[in-house]
Structure formats: C-alpha cells, structure tokens
C-alpha positions in Angstrom: -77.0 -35.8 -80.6 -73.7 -33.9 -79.3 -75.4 -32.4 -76.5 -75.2 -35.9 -74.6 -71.3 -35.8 -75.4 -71.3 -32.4 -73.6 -73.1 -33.3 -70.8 -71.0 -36.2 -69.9 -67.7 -34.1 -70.4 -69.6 -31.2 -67.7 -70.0 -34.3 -65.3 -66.8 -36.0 -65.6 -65.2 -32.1 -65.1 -67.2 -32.2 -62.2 -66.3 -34.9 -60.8 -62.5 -34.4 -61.0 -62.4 -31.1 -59.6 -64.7 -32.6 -56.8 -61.7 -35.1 -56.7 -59.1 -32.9 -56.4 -60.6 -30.7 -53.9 -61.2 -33.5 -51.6 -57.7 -34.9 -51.8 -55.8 -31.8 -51.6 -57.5 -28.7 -50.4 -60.7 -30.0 -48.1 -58.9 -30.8 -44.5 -61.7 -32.9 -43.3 -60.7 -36.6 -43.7 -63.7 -36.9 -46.8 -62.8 -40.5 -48.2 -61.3 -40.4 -51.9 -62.3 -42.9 -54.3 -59.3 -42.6 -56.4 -56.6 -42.8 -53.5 -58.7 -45.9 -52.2 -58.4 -47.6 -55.7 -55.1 -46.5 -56.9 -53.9 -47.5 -52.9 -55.3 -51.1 -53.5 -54.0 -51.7 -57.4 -50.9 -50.8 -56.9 -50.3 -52.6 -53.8 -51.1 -55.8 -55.5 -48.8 -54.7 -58.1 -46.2 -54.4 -55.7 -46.8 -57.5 -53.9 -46.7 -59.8 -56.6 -43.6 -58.2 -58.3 -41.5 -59.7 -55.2 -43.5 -62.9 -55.0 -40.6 -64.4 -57.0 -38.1 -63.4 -54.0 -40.0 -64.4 -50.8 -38.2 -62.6 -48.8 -39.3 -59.3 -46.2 -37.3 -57.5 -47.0 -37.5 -57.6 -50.6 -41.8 -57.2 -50.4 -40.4 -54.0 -47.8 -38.3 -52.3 -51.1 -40.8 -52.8 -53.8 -43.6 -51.4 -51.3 -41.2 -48.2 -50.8 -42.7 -47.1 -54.5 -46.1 -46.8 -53.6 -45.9 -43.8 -52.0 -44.4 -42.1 -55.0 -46.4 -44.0 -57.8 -49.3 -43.1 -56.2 -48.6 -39.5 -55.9 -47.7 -39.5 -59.9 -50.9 -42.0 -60.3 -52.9 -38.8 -59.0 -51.5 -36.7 -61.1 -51.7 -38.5 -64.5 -55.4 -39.7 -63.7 -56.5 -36.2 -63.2 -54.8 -35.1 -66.3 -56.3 -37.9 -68.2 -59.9 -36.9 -66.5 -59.5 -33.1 -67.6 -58.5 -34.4 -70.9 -61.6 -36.3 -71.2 -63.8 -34.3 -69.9 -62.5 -31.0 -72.6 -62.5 -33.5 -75.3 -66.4 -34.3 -74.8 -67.1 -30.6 -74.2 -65.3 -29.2 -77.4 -66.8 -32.3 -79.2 -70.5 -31.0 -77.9 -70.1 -27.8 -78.1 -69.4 -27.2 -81.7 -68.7 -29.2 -85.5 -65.2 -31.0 -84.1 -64.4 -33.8 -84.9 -62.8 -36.6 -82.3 -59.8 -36.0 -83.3 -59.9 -33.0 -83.6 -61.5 -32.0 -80.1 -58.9 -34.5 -78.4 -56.0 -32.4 -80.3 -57.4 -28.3 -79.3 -58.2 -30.0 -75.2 -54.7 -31.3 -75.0 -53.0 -28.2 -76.3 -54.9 -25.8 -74.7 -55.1 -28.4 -71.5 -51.3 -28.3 -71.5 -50.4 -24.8 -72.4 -49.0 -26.0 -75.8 -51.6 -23.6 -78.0 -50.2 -25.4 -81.0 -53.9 -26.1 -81.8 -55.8 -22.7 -81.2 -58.0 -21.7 -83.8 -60.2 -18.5 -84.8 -63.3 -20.6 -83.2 -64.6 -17.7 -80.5 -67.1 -19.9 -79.2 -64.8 -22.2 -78.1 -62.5 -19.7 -76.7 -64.1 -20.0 -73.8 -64.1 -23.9 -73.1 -59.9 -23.3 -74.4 -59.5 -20.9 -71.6 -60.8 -23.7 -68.8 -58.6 -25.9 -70.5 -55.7 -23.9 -70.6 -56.1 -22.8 -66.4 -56.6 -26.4 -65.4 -53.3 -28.3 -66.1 -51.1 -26.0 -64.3 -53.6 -25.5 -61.4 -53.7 -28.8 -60.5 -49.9 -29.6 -60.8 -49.8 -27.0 -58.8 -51.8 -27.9 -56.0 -49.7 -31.1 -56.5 -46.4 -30.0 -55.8 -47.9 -27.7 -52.7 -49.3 -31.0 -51.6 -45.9 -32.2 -51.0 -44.5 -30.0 -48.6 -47.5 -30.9 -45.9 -46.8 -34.8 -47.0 -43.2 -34.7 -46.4 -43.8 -32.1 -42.8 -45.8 -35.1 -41.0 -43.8 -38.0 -42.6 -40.8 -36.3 -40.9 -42.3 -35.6 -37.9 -43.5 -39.0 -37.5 -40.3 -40.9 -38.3 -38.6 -39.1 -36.1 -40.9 -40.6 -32.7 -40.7 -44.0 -34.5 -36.9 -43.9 -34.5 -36.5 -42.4 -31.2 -38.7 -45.8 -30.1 -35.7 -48.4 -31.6 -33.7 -48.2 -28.8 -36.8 -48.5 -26.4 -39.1 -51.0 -27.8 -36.2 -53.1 -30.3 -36.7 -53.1 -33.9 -39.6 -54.4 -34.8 -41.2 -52.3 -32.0 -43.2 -55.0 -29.4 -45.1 -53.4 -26.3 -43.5 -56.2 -23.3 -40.4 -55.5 -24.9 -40.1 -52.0 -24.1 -41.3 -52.4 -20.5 -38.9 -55.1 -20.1 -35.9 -52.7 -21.8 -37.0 -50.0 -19.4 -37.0 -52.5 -16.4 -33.3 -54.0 -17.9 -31.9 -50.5 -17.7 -33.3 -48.9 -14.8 -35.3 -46.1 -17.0 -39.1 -47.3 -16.1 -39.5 -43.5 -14.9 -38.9 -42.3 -18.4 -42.3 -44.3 -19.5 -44.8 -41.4 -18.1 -42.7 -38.8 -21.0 -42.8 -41.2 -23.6 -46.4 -42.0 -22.9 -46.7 -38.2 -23.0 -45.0 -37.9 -26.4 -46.7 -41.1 -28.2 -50.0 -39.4 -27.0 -49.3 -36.2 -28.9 -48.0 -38.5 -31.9 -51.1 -40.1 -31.8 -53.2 -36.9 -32.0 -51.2 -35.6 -35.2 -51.7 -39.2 -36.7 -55.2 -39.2 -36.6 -55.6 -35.3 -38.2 -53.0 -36.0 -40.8 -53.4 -39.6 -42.0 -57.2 -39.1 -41.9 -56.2 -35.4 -44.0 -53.8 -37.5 -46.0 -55.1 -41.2 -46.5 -51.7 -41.1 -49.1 -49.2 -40.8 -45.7 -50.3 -44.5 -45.0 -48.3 -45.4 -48.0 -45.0 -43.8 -47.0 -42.8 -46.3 -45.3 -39.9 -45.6 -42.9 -36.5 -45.8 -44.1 -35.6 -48.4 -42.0 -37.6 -51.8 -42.7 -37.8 -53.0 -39.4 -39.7 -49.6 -38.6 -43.7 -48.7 -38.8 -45.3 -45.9 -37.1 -48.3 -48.1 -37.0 -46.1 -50.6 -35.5 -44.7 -48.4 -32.7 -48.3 -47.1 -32.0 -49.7 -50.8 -31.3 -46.3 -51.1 -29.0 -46.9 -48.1 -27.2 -50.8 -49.1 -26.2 -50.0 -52.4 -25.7 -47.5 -51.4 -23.3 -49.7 -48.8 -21.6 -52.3 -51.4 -21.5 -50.0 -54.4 -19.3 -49.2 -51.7 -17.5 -52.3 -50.6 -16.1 -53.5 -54.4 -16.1 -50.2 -55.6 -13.8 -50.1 -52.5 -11.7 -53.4 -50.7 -11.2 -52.1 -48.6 -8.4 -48.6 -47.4 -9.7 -49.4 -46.9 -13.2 -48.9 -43.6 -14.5 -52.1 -41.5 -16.0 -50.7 -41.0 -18.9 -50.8 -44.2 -19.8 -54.5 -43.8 -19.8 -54.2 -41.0 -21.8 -52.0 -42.5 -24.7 -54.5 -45.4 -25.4 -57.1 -42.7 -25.6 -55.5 -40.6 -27.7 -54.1 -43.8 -29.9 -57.8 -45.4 -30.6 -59.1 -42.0 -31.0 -56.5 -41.8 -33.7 -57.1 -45.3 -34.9 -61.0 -44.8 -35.4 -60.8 -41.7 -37.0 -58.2 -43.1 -39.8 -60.1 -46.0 -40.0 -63.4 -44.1 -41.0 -61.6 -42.4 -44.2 -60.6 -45.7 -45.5 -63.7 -47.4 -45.1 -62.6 -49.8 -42.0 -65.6 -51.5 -40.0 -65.0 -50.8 -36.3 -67.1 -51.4 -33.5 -67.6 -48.0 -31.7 -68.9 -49.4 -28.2 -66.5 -52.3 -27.7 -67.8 -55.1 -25.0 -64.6 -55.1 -22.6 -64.6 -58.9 -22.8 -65.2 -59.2 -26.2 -62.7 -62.0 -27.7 -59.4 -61.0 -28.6 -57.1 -62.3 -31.8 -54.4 -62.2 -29.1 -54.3 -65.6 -27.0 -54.0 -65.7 -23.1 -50.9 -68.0 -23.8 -49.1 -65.2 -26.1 -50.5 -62.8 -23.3 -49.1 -64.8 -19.9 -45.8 -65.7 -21.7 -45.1 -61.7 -22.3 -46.0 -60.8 -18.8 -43.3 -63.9 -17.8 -40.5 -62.4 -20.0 -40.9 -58.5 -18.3 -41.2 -60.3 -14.6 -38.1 -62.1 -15.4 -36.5 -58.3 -16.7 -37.3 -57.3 -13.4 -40.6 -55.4 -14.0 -42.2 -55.2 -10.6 -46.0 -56.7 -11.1 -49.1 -56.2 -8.7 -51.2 -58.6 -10.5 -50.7 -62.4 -11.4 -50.9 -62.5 -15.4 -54.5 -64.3 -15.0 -56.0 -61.9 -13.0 -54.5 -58.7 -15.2 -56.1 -60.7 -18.2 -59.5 -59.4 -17.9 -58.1 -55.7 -18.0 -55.8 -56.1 -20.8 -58.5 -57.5 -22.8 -60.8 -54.5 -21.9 -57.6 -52.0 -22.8 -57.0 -53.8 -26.2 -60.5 -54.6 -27.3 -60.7 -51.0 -28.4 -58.1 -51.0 -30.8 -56.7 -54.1 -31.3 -59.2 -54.7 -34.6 -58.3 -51.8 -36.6 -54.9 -52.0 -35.5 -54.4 -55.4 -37.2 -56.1 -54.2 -40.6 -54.0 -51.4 -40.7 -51.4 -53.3 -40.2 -52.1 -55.9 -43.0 -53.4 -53.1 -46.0 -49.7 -51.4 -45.0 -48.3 -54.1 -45.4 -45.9 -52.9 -41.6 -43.1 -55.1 -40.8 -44.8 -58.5 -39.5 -43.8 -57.9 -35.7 -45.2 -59.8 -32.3 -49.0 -58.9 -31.9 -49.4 -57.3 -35.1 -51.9 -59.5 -37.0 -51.4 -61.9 -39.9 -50.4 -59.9 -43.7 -51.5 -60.2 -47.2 -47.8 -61.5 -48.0 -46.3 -64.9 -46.6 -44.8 -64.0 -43.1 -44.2 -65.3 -40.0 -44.3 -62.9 -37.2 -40.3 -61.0 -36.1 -39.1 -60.8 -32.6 -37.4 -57.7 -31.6 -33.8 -58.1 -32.4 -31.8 -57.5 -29.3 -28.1 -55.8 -29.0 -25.5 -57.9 -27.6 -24.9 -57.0 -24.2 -20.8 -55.3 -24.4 -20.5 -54.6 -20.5 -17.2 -56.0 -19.3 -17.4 -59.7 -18.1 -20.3 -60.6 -19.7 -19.8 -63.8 -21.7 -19.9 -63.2 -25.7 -23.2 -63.1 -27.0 -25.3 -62.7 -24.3 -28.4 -60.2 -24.7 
C-alpha cells in the first residue's frame, strides 16, 4: 500500500523540478503554470486590497508588490513541493511514519540534519533532500540579476519617452511635442531605439513572464504603455504622410507586434496571426480624427485628410492593437488614451502637459 505514496511523491518531484527548469534555466518562452496562477491570485489580491481607496494611484502602490510576492511565492511553493514530494517518498520507501517522514524531508530538505538517522536505505532519498533546498534558492537568487538587467534596461527607454510622449505616454501626443518643438527629425532615432526595445521585450518578457509584473517607479510610466505610443505614432505617421515617413517607422511596428505576439503566446493570449487590414478596431474614427486635429493644430505637416489616412491606420493597428489592450488590462498599466478599458474602475488619463515658462507667455498656458 506505500508504494502508491512513493509514486506520487516521484511525480510531484518530477514535476517541480520540470517547474523550475522551465522558469529559471530553459530560455525558450515555455509557459509556466505556476507563474500564470500565482500572476492571477495575487493580482486579485492586490486589487481588491485598494478597492476601499478608489484611487489610481493607490491600486498603482499596492500592485508594486506583485513583483516581489511573486518572486518569494516561487520560492516557498517549490519548497512546499520538494517537501511534499520527500515526505511521500520517505513515507513509501520505508516503516515511517507521517510524521515522522514530514520531520527527516524537512531537515534533511533544509540542511538542518537534526533528524538523520542510522536508516542506510534512506540515506539515499536524505541526500536528494539535502541537495535540493539550496539548489533551488540558488537558482533563485541567480534569477535576479537577469530580472533586474532587463527591468533596468527597459525603464530607462520608458523614462527617456516622458519628455517626448507626456506622462502617461499617448502616440499623437508625441508627434504633436516633436512638431511643438521643432524636433520631428529626431523621430527616425527614437523609432530606431523603440525598435531594438521592442526586440529585447519580446526575448525577455517571453524568457521571463515574471518582468510583466514589475512596475516603473514612476506611476504615470508603463513600458507597455510607451510601446502602444510608439506604434501608434509610427502608424499616423505612415497613414498622414505616405511619402515622407521614415522606414523606420515601418520597422518599429514590426519589431513591436513581433514582440507583442511572441509575449502573448507564453501567457496564453488568443491573437489572430493573419489580421484582415480592415478588421474593426476598439479605437473609434472619432477618437482617431480628433487626434490627427490636435497634431495638425501643433503644426504637424499632413499629406492625407484624417478620412482618407483611416483605412491605413486601421491596417497598421489591427495587428497589435488586440493584444496590446489585454496586456494592458492583466498589468494593470496606467489607464492612458488608447489603452483599453482595466480590471479596476478607471477612466482613461490624458498626458499631463508642462506649463509653457518662455517669457511673455500668459501664466498657465501649455
């Protein structure tokens, strides 16, 4: 009758090393059961801890702990896993009682060897024990390093893009900051720069599903955020001026849907590969036509009327604009213009706009 016990503590063992491989050690984007769920319990957690408050910001500081709870959630259900799965084996394998077995897999499980006994045929199973705790905190804490290298990096882009695109990012607003100041000929570089973002995004996040839960520092910041403002802006502008756009604004929404879809298939998110290009948008021709208004009236030089560049936006956005928006809700971004509706009570955040200091201007003025 024990050798049932056994075998389920050999397939739970099994298991949680498989897990821990493909969290930590397989670079290959395999999808992880246990980030998915621990990702998705705590989040609600989280959420309705600040339903009391109400308030953004307040949702924005309690969702800054999922990152860290879920990297010590890891940890403590892989511990509990190996304790299990020792506990069963010990309990099979010889005349141990429960207690007993669940005493010898925790001491030899966490070095302690306040339990080890003259047993040699269990010396064996003790040894296993004994080499599993500290391998996997050690894979943990080497974990970290790589975690906090692409955070880093990425923050780093998203903060350069606050004085571009405001704060929330929004993709007409930085073509209309670039037309305000006279810098639309830095747009081709930052294309250039967001496209190699979006290249590390999709091998890291899709590496490391656990870098969708770290949050800037700033709460009016979201790498996925800047990302949608960078393609959307790429996309008006090819729509509005087919002849002067620059190529590498072709080659940013490439690179940032490439990105997109291959995130998306770790985490289980249903794209359409093959998109139609005038498949309907969640983004209204009103919401579209009054953007295009606001960078005309910054001075953006157009080629197209905003009906006619319609059509092209929608084929642009049609490929990304889906998985952008769930992204957007399951990490739970900063609810900015054309970012989708979230799982917490919101209404959407215009960019906030510096007050405009040069001398006789009248107080106030943007």
């Amino acid at each position: 009758m024990r050798l049932i016990p056994a075998l389920a503590g050999v397939l739970l063992l099994v298991l949680t090393i498989g897990s821990i491989l493909r969290t930590l050690v397989v670079p290959r984007g395999l999808h992880s059961m246990l980030v998915t769920r621990l990702w998705r319990t705590l989040r609600v957690m989280l959420r309705l801890f600040t339903v009391p408050f109400g308030s953004y910001r307040a949702h924005d500081r309690a969702q800054a702990w999922l990152a860290p709870l879920m990297l010590l959630g890891m940890l403590f259900c892989w511990l509990c896993a190996f304790l299990a799965g020792f506990t069963l084996l010990l309990y099979g394998t010889s005349r141990l009682s429960w207690g007993v077995a669940v005493r010898e897999a925790g001491s030899s499980l966490f070095t302690l060897g306040f339990a080890s006994g003259a047993r040699l045929q269990l010396e064996t199973v003790d040894f296993l024990a004994a080499a599993s705790g500290p391998l996997v905190i050690a894979l943990q804490i080497a974990y970290l390093p790589t975690l906090y290298g692409s955070y880093n990096r990425r923050e780093v882009e998203v903060t350069l893009l606050q004085s571009r695109a405001g704060e929330p990012a929004w993709g007409p607003e930085l073509l209309a900051r670039q037309s305000l100041v006279d810098t639309e000929t830095a747009l081709p570089q930052l294309y250039q720069d967001w496209e190699r973002l979006a290249a590390e995004l999709g091998e890291s996040h899709s590496n490391y599903p656990v870098l969708l839960s770290f949050r800037s520092p700033q709460p009016y910041r979201s790498w996925i955020v800047g990302l949608v403002a960078v393609m959307d802006a790429a996309a008006i502008q090819l729509s509005v001026n087919p002849r002067t756009a620059p190529p590498e604004a072709r080659l940013v929404l490439r690179a940032g849907f490439t990105a997109l879809r291959d995130i998306a298939r770790v985490v289980r998110i249903d794209y359409d590969p093959d998109p139609e290009p005038n498949n309907p948008l969640r983004l209204s021709y009103p919401e579209f036509d009054a953007a295009v208004s606001m960078i005309v009236a910054s001075g953006f030089e157009t080629e197209r009327p905003s009906v006619l560049a319609w059509p092209h936006f929608q084929g642009w956005r049609v490929n990304y604009e889906a998985i952008a928006y769930e992204l957007c809700r399951r990490c739970d971004a900063v609810p900015s213009l054309w970012t989708g509706p979230r799982d917490f009570l919101s209404t959407p955040i215009p960019p906030r706009r510096p007050a405009d200091r040069r001398p006789g201007t009248p107080p106030g003025t943007a």
